[in-house]
Residue, then its C-alpha position, 0 to 999 in steps of 0.5 A: x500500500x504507498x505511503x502517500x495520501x495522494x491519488x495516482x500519479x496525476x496528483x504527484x506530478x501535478x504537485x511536482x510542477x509546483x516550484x513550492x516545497x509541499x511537505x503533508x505529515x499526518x497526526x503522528x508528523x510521520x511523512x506522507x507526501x513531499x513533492x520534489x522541491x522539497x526533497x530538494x530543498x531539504x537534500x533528502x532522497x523522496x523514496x527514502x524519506x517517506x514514512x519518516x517522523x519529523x524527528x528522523x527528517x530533521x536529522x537526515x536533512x541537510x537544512x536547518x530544520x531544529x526551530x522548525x521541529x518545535x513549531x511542528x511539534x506544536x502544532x499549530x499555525x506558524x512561519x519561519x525561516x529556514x536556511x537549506x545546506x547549499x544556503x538558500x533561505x526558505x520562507x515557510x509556513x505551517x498549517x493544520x489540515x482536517x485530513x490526511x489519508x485516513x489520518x483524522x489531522x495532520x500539518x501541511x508545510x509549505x517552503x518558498x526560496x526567498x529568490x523565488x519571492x524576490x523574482x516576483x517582487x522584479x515582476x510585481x507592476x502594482x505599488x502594493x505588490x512593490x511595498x510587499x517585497x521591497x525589504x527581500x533584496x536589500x537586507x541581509x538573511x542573518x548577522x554577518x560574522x565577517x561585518x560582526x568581526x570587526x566590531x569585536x575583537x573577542x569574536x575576530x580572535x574566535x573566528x581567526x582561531x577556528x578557521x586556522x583550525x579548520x584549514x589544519x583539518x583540526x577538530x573544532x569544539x564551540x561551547x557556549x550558552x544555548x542560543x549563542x550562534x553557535x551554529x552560525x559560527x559553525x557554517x562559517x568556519x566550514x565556508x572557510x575551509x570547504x567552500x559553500x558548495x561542499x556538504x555541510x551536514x548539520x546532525x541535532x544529536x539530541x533530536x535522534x532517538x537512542x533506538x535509531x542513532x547508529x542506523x542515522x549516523x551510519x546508516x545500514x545495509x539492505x534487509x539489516x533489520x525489520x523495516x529497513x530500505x531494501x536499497x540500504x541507506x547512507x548515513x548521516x557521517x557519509x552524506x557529509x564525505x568531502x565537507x563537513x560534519x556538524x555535531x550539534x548538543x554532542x553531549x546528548x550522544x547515547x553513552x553506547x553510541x560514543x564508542x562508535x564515533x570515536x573508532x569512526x574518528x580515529x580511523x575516518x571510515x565507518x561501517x553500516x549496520x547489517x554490512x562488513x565493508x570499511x568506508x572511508x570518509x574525509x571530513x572536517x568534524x565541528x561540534x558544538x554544547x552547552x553542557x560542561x563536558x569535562x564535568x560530564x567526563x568525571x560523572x562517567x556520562x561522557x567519554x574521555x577518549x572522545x572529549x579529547x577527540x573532539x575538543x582538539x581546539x575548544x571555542x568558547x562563543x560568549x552569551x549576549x549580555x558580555x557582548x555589548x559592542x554587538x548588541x546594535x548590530x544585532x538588533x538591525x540586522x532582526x529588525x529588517x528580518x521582520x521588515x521582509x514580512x510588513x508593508x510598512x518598515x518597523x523601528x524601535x524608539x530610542x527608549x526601547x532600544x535601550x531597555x532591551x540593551x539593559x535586559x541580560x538576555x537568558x535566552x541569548x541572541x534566540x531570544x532577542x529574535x523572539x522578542x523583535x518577533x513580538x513587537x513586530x506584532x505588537x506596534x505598528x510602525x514605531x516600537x515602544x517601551x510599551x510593546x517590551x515583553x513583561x519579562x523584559x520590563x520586570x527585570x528593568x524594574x527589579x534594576x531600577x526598583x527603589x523605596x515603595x511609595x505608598x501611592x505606588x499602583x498595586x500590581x495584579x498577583x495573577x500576571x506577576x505569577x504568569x510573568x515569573x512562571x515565563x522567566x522559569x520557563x524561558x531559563x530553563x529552556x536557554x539552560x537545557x537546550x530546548x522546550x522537551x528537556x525543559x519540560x522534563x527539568x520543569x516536571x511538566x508535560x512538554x505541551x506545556x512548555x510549547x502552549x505557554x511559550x506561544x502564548x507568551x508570543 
């Protein structure tokens, strides 16, 4: 029985024209249907990738597609931006459809190069249209680290050290507080050494189940195991052969599973599962945590062998409230990220840039972005104190908090509570990593943690 809910080949190739990616999950976010933008746009082979959850998608994947992993599993109606391997960006949107197959409801994704957008914004004659598109050509996708190197020379001295390392072929270790730009960093050091059309395969290790570690990493032989690919499949470390391998959360590694990729990175060849055949495999290998690794190799939770292996050159990327000289640059660069979606361009007043300056920023440069996010939804063309988040304005209180006056107002203990409770949940999300080990650390369902982060935007 074919595992896609559309009806002959007619609607396949009629969904094959489009030059939007088409990606139908059902209620589980198991993969029905992808057309072929969208194999392409995510460097998944169709065949292969149907039947495959979000979870395993988003590991085999060579775009970047973690922040679109928790929208997804949020399920609700979003949109975000989402950089493919070979360095498109992707404007994607996510809806709810009634009916999939015979699943009862699922999610349709819908991903558009924004060259595509900027090709109709040239052809658009009405002024309206013009308005639409005006931002797509002029602004920059993301901080440039060459622009941002000049403004820090902590981050020059960082760059220049991972980049000679990478044109030595020597391993690279970013450490850092979740939502640093580390990953940023970690495509710029492959660009500097294998070029932007070489592989860049970005691996979530904490997005990869225990049970399907060894079979995504090193993929397995045809009739291996119950379920397997009867052409076999290559793994995530030999889809990387001739650039780059990109370890992200390494410290997540299944303990059982750090064996293997230390034999894998003292030999460079790999073995499939079910197979006895040897493969070599050059690549660059960067990784990249916010945990303490050393103190995990003393608690036995990780191995010694491999933290040397990996950490031949260990980066440290600062968090945002120690990099001040950037925080200007920063802030521009989000602001025309939510211009590209507004008519009317948006900026901040004087008094609400400073304050955000003032704010120490738990979530780091990840949580800036939410917060622009929000007061591009929040003010119309000019952005106010007014429009800050309430965590934002009840640490600035708490700085700026002196005697109480006794005619001060009296606040509602219901949105103090609520503001507290967003402080928590936002901490332990920049401490863990992302809303399931918060949710886990919290004690709470993890549909928690998505329900009120939305709520909170």
């Amino acid at each position: 029985m074919s595992r896609t809910p559309l009806h002959g080949a007619s609607d396949v190739a009629v969904f094959d024209a489009l030059a939007d990616g088409i990606i139908l999950l059902d209620a589980e976010l198991n993969l029905r249907f992808l057309n072929a933008s969208a194999a392409e746009m995510l460097g998944v082979v169709r065949e292969a990738a149907l039947g495959l959850s979000f979870v395993q998608l988003t590991a085999r994947s060579t775009a970047d597609l973690a922040e679109l992993l928790e929208l997804v599993e949020g399920g609700r109606k979003a949109e975000a931006i989402v950089r493919a391997g070979d360095g498109r960006v992707l404007m994607t949107s996510l809806r709810q459809v009634e009916a999939i197959g015979k699943a009862t409801a699922g999610m349709l994704l819908q991903m558009r190069d924004i060259a595509v957008l900027d090709h109709e914004r040239d052809r658009a004659g009405a002024k309206e249209s013009r308005r639409a598109f005006r931002f797509l050509s002029q602004q920059k996708l993301r901080p440039d680290l060459s622009h941002q190197r000049r403004l820090s020379s902590q981050l020059d001295r960082l760059l220049t050290l991972g980049e000679r390392s990478m044109a030595q072929n020597a391993r690279v270790l970013l450490t850092g507080e979740s939502g640093v730009g580390k990953t940023e960093i970690a495509r710029h050091l492959h660009v500097s050494a294998s070029g932007a059309n070489a592989p860049f395969i970005h691996v979530n290790c904490g997005s990869i189940p225990d049970s399907l570690f060894e079979s995504e990493m090193f993929g397995y032989e045809r009739g291996s195991f119950t379920g397997a690919l009867q052409t076999g499949r290559k793994g995530l470390i030999e889809s990387a052969d001739g650039g780059t391998l990109f370890l992200d959360e390494v410290g997540e590694i299944p303990l059982p599973m750090q064996a293997k990729l230390l034999k894998f990175l003292e030999s460079s060849t790999i073995q499939r599962i079910g197979g006895s055949a040897e493969h070599a495999v050059k690549v660059r290998v960067i990784s990249a945590t916010n945990r303490d690794l050393e103190t995990m190799v003393k608690k036995g939770e990780f191995r010694r062998d491999l933290f040397y292996r990996l950490a031949v050159v260990p980066l440290t990327v600062r968090p945002l409230r120690q990099t001040p000289e950037l925080f200007d640059d920063l802030v521009d660069y989000l602001v025309a990220v939510v211009n590209q979606r507004r008519l009317a361009p948006m900026t901040l007043t004087r008094e609400c840039r400073d304050r955000l300056r003032g704010y120490h920023f738990p979530g780091n440069i990840r949580e800036l972005h939410n917060i622009i996010q929000q007061l591009s939804v929040l003010a119309d063309k000019v952005a106010e104190v007014k429009h800050l988040p309430e965590t934002v304005m009840a640490a600035g209180m708490a700085v700026n908090a002196g005697p109480i006056a006794t005619d001060a107002p009296r606040a509602d203990l219901k949105e103090i509570v609520r503001a507290y409770e967003r402080q928590v949940i936002a901490r332990a999300i920049a401490q863990h990593g992302s809303k399931r080990k918060a949710a886990e650390a919290l004690g709470v369902d993890i549909g928690t943690i998505v329900r009120k982060t939305q709520m909170e935007q």
